[in-house]
HTML snippet that shows the backbone in 3Dmol.js (N, CA, C, O; Angstrom):
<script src="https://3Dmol.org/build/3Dmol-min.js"></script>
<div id="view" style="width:600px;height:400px;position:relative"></div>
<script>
const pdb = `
ATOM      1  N   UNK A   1     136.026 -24.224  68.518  1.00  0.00           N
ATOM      2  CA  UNK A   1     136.804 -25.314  67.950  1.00  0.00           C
ATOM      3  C   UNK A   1     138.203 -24.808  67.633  1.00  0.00           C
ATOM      4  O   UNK A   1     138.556 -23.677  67.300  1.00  0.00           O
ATOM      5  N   UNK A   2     138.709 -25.593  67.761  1.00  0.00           N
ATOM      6  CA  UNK A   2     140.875 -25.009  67.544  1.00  0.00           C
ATOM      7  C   UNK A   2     140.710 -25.465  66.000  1.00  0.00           C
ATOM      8  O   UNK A   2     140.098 -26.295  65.328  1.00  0.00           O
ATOM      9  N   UNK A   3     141.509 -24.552  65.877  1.00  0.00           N
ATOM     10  CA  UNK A   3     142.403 -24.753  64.570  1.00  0.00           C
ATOM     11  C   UNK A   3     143.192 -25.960  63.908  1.00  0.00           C
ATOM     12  O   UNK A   3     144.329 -26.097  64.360  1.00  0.00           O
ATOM     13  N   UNK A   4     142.896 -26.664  63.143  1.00  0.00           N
ATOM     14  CA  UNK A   4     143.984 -28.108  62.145  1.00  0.00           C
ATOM     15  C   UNK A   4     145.320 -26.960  62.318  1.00  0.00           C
ATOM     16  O   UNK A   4     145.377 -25.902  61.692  1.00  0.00           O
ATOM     17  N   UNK A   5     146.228 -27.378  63.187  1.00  0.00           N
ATOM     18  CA  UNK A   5     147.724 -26.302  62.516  1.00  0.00           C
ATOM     19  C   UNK A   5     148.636 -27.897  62.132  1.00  0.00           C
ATOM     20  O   UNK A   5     149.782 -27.860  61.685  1.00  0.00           O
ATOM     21  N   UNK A   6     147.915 -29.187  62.390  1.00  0.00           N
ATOM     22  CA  UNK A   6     149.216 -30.240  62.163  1.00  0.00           C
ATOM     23  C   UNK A   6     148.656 -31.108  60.590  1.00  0.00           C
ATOM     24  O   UNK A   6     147.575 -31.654  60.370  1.00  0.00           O
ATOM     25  N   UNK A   7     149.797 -30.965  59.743  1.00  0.00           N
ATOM     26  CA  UNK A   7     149.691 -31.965  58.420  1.00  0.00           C
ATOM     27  C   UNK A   7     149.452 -33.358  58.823  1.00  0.00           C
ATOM     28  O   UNK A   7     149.543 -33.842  59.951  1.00  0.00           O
ATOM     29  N   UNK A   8     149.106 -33.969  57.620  1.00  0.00           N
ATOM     30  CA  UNK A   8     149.061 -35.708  58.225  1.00  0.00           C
ATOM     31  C   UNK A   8     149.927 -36.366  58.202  1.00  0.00           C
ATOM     32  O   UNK A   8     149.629 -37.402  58.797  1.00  0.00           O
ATOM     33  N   UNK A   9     151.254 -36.402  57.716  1.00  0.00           N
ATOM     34  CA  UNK A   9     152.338 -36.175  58.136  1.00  0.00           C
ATOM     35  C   UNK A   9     153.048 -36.408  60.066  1.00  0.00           C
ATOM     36  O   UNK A   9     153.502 -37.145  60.941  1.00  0.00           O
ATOM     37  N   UNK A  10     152.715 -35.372  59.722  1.00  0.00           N
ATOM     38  CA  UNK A  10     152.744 -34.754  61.302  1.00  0.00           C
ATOM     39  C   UNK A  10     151.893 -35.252  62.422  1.00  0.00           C
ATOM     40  O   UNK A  10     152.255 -35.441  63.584  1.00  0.00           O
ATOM     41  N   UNK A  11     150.828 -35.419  61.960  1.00  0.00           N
ATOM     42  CA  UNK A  11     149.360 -36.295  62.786  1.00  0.00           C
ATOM     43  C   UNK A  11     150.095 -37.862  62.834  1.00  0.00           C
ATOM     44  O   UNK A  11     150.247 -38.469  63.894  1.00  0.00           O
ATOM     45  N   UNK A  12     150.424 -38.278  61.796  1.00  0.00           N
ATOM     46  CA  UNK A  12     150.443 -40.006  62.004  1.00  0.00           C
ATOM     47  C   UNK A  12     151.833 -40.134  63.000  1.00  0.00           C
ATOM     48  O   UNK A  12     151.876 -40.776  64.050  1.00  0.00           O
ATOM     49  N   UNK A  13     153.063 -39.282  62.335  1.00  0.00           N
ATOM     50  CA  UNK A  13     154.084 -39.581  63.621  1.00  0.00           C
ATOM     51  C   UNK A  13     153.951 -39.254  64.706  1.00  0.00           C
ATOM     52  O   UNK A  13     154.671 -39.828  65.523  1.00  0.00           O
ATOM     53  N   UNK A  14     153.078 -38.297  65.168  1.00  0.00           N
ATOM     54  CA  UNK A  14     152.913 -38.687  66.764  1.00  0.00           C
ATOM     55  C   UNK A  14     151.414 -39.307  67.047  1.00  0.00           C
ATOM     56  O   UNK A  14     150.905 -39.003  68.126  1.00  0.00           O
ATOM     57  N   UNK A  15     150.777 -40.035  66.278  1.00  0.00           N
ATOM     58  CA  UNK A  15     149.736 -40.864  66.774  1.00  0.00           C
ATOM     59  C   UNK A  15     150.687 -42.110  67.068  1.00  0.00           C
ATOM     60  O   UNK A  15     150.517 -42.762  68.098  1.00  0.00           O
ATOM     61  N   UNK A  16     151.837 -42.483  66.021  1.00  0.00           N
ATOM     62  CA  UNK A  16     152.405 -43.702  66.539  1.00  0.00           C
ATOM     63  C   UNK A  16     152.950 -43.258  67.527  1.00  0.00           C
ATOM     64  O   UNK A  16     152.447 -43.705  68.558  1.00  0.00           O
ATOM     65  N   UNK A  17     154.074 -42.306  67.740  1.00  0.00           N
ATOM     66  CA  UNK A  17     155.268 -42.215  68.393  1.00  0.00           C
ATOM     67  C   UNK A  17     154.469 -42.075  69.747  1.00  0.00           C
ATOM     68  O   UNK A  17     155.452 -42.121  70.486  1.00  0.00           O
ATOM     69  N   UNK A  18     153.300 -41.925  70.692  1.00  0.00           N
ATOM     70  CA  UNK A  18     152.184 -41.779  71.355  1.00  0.00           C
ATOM     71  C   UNK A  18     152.072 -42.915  71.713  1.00  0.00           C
ATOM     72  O   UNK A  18     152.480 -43.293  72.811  1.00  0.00           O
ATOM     73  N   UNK A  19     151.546 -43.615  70.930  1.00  0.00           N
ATOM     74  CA  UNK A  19     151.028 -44.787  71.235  1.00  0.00           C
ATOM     75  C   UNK A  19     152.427 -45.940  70.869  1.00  0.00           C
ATOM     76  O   UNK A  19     152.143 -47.049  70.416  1.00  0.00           O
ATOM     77  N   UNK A  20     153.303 -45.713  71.012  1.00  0.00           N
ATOM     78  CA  UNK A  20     154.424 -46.731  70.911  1.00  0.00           C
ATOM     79  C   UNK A  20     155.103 -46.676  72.323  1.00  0.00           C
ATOM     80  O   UNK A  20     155.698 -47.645  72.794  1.00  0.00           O
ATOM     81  N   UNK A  21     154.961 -45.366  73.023  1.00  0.00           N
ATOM     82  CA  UNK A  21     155.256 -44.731  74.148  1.00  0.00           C
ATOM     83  C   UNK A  21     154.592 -45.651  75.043  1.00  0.00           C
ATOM     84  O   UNK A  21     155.009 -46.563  75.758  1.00  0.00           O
ATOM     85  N   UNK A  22     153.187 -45.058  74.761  1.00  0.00           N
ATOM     86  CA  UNK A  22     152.223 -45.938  75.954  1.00  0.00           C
ATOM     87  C   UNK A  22     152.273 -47.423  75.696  1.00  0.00           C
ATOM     88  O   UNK A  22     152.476 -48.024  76.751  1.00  0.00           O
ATOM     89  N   UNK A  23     152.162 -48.184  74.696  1.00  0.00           N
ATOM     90  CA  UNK A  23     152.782 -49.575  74.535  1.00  0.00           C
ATOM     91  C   UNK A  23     153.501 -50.001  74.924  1.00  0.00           C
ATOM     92  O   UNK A  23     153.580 -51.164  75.319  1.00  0.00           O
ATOM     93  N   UNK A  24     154.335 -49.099  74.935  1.00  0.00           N
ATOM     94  CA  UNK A  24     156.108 -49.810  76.055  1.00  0.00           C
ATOM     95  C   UNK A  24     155.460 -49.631  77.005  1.00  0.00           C
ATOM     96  O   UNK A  24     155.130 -50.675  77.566  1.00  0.00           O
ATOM     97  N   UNK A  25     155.007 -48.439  77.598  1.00  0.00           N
ATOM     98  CA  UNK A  25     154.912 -48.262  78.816  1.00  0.00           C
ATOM     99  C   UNK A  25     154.126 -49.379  80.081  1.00  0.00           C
ATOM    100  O   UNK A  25     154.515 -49.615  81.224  1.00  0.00           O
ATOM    101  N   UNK A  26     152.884 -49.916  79.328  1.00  0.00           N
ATOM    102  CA  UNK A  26     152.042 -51.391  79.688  1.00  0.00           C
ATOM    103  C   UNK A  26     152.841 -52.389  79.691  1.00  0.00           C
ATOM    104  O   UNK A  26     152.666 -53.097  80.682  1.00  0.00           O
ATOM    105  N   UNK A  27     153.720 -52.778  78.935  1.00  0.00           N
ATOM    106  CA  UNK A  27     154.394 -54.053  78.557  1.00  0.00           C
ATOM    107  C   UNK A  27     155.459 -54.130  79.459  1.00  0.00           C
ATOM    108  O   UNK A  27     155.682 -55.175  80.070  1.00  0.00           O
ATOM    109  N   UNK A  28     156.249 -52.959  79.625  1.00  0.00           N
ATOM    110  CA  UNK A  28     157.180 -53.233  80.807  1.00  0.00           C
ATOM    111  C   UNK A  28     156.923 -52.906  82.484  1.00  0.00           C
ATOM    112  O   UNK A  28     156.640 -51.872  83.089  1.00  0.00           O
ATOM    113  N   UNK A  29     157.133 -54.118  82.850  1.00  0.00           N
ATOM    114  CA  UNK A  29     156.738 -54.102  84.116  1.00  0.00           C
ATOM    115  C   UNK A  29     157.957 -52.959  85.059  1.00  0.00           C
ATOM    116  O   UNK A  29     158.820 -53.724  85.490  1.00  0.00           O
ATOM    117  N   UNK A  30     158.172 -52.054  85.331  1.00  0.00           N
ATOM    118  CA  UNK A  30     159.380 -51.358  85.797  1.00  0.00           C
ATOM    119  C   UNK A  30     158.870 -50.228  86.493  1.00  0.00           C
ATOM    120  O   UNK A  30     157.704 -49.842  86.403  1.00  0.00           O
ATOM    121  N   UNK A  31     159.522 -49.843  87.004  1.00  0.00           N
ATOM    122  CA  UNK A  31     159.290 -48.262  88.253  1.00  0.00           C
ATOM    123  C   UNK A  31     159.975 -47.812  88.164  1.00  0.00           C
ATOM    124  O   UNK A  31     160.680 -48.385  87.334  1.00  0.00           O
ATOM    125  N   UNK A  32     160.670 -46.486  88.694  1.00  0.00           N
ATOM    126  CA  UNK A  32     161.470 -45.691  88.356  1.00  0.00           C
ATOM    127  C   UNK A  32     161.205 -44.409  87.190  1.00  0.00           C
ATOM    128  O   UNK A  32     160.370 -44.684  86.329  1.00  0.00           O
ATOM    129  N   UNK A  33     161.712 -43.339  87.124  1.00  0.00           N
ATOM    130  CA  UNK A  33     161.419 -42.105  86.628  1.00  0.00           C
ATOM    131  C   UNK A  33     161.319 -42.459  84.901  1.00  0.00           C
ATOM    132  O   UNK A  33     160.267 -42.354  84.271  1.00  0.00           O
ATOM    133  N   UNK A  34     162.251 -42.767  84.473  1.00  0.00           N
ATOM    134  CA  UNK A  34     162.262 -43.484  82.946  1.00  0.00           C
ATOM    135  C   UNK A  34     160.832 -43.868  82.364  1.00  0.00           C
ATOM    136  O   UNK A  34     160.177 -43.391  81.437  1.00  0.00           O
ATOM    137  N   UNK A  35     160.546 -45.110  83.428  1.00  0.00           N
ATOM    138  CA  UNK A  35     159.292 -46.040  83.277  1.00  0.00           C
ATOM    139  C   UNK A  35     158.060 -44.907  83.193  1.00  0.00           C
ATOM    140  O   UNK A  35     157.209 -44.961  82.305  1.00  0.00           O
ATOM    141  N   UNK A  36     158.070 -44.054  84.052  1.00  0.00           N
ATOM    142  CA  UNK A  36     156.553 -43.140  83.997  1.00  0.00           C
ATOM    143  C   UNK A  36     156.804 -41.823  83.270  1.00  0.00           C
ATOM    144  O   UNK A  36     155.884 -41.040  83.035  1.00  0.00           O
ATOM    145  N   UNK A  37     158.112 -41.589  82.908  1.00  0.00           N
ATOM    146  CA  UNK A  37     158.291 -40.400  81.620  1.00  0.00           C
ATOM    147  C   UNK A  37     157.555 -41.385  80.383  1.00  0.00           C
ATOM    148  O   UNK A  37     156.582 -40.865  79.838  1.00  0.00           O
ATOM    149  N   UNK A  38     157.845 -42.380  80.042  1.00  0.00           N
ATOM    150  CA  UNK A  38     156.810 -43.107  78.800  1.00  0.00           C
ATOM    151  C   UNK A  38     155.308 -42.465  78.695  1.00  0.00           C
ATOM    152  O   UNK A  38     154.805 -42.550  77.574  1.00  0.00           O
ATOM    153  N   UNK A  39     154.733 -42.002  79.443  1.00  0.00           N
ATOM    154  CA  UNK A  39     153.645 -41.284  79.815  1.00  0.00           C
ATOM    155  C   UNK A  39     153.155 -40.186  78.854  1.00  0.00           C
ATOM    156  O   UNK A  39     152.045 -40.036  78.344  1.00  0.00           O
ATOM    157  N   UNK A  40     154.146 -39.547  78.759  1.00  0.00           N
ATOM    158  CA  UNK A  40     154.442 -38.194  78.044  1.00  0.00           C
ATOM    159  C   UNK A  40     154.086 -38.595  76.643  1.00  0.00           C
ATOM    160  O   UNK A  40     154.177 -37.725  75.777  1.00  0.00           O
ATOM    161  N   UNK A  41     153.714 -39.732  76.327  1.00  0.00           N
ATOM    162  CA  UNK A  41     152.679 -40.844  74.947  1.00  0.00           C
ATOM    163  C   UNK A  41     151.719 -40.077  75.251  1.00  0.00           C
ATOM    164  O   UNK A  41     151.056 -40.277  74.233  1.00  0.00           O
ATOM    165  N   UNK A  42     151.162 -39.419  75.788  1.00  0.00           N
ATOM    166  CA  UNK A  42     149.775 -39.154  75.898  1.00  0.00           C
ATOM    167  C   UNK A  42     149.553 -38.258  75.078  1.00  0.00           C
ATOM    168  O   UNK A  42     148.887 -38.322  74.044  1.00  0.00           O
ATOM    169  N   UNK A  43     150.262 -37.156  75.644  1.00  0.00           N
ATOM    170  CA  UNK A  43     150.632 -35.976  74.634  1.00  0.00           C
ATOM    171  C   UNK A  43     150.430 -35.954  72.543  1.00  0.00           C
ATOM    172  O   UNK A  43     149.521 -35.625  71.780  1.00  0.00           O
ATOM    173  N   UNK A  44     151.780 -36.478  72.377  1.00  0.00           N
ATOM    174  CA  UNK A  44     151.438 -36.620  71.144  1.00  0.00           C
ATOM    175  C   UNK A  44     150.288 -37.419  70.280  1.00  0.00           C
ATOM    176  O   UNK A  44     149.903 -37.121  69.149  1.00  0.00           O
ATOM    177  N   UNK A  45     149.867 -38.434  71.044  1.00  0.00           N
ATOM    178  CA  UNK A  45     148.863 -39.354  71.003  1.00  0.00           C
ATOM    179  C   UNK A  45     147.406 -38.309  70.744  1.00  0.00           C
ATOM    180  O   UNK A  45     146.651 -38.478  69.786  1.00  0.00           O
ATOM    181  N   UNK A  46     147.243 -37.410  71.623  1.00  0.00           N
ATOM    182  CA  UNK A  46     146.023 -36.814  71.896  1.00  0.00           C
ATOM    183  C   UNK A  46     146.282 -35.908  70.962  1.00  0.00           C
ATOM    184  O   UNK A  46     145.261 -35.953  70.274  1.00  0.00           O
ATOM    185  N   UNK A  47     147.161 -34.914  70.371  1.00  0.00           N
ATOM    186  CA  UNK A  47     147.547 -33.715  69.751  1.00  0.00           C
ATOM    187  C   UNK A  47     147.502 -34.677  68.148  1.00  0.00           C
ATOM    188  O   UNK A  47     147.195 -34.177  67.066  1.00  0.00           O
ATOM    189  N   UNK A  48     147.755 -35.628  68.294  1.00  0.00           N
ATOM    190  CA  UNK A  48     147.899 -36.344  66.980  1.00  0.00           C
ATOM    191  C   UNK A  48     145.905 -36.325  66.227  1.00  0.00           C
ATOM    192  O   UNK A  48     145.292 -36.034  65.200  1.00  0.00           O
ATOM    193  N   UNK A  49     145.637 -36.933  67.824  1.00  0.00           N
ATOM    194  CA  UNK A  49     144.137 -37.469  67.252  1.00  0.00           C
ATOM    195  C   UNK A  49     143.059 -36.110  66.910  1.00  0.00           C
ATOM    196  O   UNK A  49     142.041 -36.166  66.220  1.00  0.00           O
ATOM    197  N   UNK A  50     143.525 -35.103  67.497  1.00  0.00           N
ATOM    198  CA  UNK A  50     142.748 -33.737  67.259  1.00  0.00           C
ATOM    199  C   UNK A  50     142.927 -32.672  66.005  1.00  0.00           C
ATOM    200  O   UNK A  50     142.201 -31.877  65.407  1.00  0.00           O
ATOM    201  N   UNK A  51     143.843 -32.960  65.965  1.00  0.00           N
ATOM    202  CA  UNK A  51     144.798 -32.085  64.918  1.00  0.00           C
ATOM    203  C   UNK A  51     145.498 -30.699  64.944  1.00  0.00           C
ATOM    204  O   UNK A  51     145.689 -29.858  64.066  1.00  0.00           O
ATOM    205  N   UNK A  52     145.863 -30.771  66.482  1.00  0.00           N
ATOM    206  CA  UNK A  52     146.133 -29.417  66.715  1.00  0.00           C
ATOM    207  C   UNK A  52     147.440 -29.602  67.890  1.00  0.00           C
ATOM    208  O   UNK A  52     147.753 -30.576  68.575  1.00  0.00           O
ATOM    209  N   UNK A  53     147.934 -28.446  67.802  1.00  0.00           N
ATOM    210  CA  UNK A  53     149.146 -28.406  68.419  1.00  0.00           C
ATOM    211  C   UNK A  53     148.965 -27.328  69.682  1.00  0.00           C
ATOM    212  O   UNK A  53     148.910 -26.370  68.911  1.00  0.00           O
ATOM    213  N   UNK A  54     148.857 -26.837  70.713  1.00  0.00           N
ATOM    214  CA  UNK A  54     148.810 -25.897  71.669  1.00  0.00           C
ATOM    215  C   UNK A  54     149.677 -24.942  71.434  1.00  0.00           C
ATOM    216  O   UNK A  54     149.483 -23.746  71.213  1.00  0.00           O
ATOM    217  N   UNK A  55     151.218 -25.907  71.532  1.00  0.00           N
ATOM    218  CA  UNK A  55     152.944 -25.489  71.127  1.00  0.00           C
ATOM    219  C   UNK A  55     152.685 -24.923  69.995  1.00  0.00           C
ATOM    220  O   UNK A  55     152.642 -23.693  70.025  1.00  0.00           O
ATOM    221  N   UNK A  56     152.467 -25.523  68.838  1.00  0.00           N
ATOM    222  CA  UNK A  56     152.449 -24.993  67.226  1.00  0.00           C
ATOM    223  C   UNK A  56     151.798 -23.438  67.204  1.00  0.00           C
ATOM    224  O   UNK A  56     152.175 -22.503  66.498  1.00  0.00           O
ATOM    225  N   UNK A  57     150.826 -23.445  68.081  1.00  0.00           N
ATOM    226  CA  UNK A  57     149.859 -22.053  68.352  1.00  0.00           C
ATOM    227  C   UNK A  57     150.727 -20.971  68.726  1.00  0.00           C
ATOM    228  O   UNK A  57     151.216 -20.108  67.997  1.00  0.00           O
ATOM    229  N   UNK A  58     150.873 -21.168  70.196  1.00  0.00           N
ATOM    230  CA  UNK A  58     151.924 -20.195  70.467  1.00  0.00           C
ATOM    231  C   UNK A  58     153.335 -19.521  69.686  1.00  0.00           C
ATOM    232  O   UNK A  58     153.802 -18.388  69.574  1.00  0.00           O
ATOM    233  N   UNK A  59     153.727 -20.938  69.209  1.00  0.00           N
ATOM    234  CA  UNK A  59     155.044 -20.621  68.383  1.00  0.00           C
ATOM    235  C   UNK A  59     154.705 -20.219  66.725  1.00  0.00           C
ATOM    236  O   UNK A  59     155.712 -19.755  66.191  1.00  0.00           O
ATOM    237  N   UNK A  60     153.879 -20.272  66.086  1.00  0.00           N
ATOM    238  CA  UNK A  60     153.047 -20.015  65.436  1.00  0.00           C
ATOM    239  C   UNK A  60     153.174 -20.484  63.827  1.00  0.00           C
ATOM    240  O   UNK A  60     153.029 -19.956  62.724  1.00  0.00           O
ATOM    241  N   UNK A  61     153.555 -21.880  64.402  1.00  0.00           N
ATOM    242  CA  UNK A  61     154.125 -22.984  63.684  1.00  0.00           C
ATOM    243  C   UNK A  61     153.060 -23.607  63.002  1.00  0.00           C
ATOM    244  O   UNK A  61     152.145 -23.919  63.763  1.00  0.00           O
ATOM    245  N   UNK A  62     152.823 -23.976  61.455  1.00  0.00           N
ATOM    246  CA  UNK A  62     151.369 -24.592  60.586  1.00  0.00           C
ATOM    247  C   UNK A  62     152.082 -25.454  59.850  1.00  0.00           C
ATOM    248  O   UNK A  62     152.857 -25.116  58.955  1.00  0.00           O
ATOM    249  N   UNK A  63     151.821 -26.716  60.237  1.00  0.00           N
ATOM    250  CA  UNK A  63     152.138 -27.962  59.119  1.00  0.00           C
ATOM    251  C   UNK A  63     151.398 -28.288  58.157  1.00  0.00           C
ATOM    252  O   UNK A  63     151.886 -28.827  57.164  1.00  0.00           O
ATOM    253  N   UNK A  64     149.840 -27.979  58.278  1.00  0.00           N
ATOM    254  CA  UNK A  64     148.778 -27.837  57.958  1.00  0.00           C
ATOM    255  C   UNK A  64     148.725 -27.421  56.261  1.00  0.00           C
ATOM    256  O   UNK A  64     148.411 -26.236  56.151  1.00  0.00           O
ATOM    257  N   UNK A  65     148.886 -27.897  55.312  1.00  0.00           N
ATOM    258  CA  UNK A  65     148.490 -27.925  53.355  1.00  0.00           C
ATOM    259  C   UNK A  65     147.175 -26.795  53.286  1.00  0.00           C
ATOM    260  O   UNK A  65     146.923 -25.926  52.451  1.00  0.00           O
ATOM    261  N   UNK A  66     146.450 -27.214  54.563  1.00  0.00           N
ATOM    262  CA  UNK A  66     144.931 -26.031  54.185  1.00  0.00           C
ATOM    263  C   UNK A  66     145.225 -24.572  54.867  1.00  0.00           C
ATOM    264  O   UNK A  66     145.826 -24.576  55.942  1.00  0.00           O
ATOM    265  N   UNK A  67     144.838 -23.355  54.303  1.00  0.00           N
ATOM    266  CA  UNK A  67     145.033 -22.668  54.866  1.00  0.00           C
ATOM    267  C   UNK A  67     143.584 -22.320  55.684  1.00  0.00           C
ATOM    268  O   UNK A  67     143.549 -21.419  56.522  1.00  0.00           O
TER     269      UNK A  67
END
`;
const viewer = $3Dmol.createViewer("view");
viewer.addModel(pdb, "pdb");
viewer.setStyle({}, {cartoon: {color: "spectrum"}});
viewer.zoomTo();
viewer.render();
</script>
């Protein structure tokens, strides 16, 4: 199991900022590079819902109140 390194804080702005991504991304009908960078919602979306950062690991970054 990985490590909590993200506060909740930190968890809720990229559960929205994720899922506000992928929201636009459904709603607008468009093509082009712009339109499928919205994608990149996934990311924080998924890192939000787990509580862990991959990046935060390596860089050895803890938002995390618990030790």
């Amino acid at each position: 199991m990985l490590k909590t390194n993200e506060g909740s804080v930190d968890r809720i702005l990229r559960v929205v900022v994720g899922a506000a991504l992928l929201i636009w991304f459904f709603a607008e009908p468009a093509g082009g590079f712009w339109h499928y960078a919205k994608l990149i919602g996934i990311v924080p979306l998924i890192t939000g819902l787990i509580g862990t950062c991959p990046l935060y690991s390596m860089l050895g970054i803890n938002t995390c109140p618990m030790k």
